[in-house]
LUMTI-985737 format. One line per 10 residues: for each residue x, y, z of C-alpha. Coordinates in Angstrom, 1 decimal, m for minus. Example, Ala and Ser with C-alpha at 12.3 -4.5 7.8 and 13.67 -1.06 7.14 Angstrom:
LUMTI-985737
12.3,m4.5,7.8 ~ 13.7,m1.1,7.1 $
//
This chain:
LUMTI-985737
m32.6,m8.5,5.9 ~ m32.4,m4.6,5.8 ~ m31.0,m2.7,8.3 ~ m33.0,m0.4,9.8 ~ m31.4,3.4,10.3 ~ m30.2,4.0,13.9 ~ m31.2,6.7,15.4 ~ m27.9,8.9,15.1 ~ m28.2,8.1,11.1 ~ m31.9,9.5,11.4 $
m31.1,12.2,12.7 ~ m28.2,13.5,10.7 ~ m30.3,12.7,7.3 ~ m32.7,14.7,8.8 ~ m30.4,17.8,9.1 ~ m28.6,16.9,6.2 ~ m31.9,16.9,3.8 ~ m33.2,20.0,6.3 ~ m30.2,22.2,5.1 ~ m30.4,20.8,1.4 $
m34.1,22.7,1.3 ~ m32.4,25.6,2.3 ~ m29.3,25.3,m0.2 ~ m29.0,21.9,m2.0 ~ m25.5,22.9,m2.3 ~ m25.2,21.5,1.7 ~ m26.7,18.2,0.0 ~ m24.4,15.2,1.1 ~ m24.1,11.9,m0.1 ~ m26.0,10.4,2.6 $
m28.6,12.6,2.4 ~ m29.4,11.9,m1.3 ~ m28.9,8.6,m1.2 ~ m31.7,8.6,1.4 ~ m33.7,11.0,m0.5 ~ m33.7,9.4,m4.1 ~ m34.7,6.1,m3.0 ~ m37.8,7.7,m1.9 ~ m41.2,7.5,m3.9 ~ m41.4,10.3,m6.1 $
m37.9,10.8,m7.0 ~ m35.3,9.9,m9.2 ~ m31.4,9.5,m8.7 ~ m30.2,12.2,m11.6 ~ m27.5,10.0,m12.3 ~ m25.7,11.4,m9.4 ~ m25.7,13.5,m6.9 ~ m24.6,16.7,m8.8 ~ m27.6,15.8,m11.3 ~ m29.9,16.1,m8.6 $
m28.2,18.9,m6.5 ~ m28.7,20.5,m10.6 ~ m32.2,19.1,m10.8 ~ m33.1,21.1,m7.5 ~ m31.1,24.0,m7.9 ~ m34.6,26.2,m6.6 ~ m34.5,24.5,m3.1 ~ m37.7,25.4,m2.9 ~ m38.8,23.1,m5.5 ~ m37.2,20.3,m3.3 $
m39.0,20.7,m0.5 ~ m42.3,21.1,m2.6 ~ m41.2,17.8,m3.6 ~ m40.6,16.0,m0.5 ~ m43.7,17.6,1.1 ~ m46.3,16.5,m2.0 ~ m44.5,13.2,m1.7 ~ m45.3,12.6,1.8 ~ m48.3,10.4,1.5 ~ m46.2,8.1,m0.6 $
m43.7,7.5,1.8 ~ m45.5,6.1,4.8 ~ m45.0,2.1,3.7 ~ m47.9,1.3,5.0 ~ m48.0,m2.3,3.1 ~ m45.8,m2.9,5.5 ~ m46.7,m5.6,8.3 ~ m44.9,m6.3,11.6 ~ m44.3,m9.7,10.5 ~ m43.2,m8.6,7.0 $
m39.2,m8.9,5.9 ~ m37.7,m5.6,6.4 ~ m40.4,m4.2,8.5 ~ m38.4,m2.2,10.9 ~ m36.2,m0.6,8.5 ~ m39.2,0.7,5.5 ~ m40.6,2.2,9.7 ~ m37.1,3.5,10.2 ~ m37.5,5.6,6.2 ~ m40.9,6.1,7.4 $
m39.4,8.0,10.7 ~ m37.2,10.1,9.0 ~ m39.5,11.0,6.1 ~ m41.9,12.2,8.4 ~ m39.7,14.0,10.7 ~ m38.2,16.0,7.4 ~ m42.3,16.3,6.5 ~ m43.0,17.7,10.0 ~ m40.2,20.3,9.4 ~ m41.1,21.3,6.2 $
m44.6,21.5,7.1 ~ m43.6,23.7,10.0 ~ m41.3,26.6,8.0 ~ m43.6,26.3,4.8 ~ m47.0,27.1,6.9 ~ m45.7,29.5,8.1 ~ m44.2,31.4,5.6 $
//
C-alpha cells in the first residue's frame, strides 16, 4: 500500500511547484518528483533536464493546467488499493490547478 501525502507534504508541493511556474529554477526535488509522475509529463532524466525542458515557466504551467483533466484518478474506487493516496495526488493537483487557473485568468 501507498502512502497517501499528509497534509504538510501537500501543501509544501503545492508552493514548491507554485514558485517553479514562476521560476523553475525554485523547482526542488520534491516538487518534481511529484510533478513528473503526473499524466502528461516525463522525468527528463533528472531534475535539471526538466528544470531545462521548462526553462519558459510559462510553458510549465500551460502544462500542468492542459493536463488537469488527466489527473483527477477517477478509476479510482473507495475500495480500490491505493485509493487514498491517487485522492491525496488528486488534492494537490487540483489545488496547483486552482492556482494556476486563478493568476492565468486573470492575466
Amino acid at each position: 500500500m501507498i502512502t497517501p501525502y499528509t497534509e504538510r507534504q501537500k501543501s509544501l508541493i503545492v508552493k514548491n511547484i507554485l514558485a517553479a511556474c514562476e521560476d523553475i529554477e525554485m523547482l526542488n526535488n520534491t516538487g518534481y518528483k511529484f510533478i513528473y509522475l503526473c499524466s502528461g509529463f516525463i522525468a527528463h532524466y533528472d531534475l535539471n533536464g526538466f528544470k531545462s525542458a521548462y526553462s519558459n515557466h510559462r510553458e510549465l504551467a500551460h502544462d500542468i493546467i492542459m493536463n488537469g483533466r488527466y489527473n483527477q484518478y477517477n478509476n479510482f474506487q473507495p475500495n480500490d488499493k491505493d485509493y487514498a493516496y491517487y485522492m491525496s495526488k488528486k488534492d494537490i493537483y487540483n489545488a496547483i490547478l486552482k492556482e494556476l487557473t486563478n493568476v492565468y485568468s486573470n492575466a
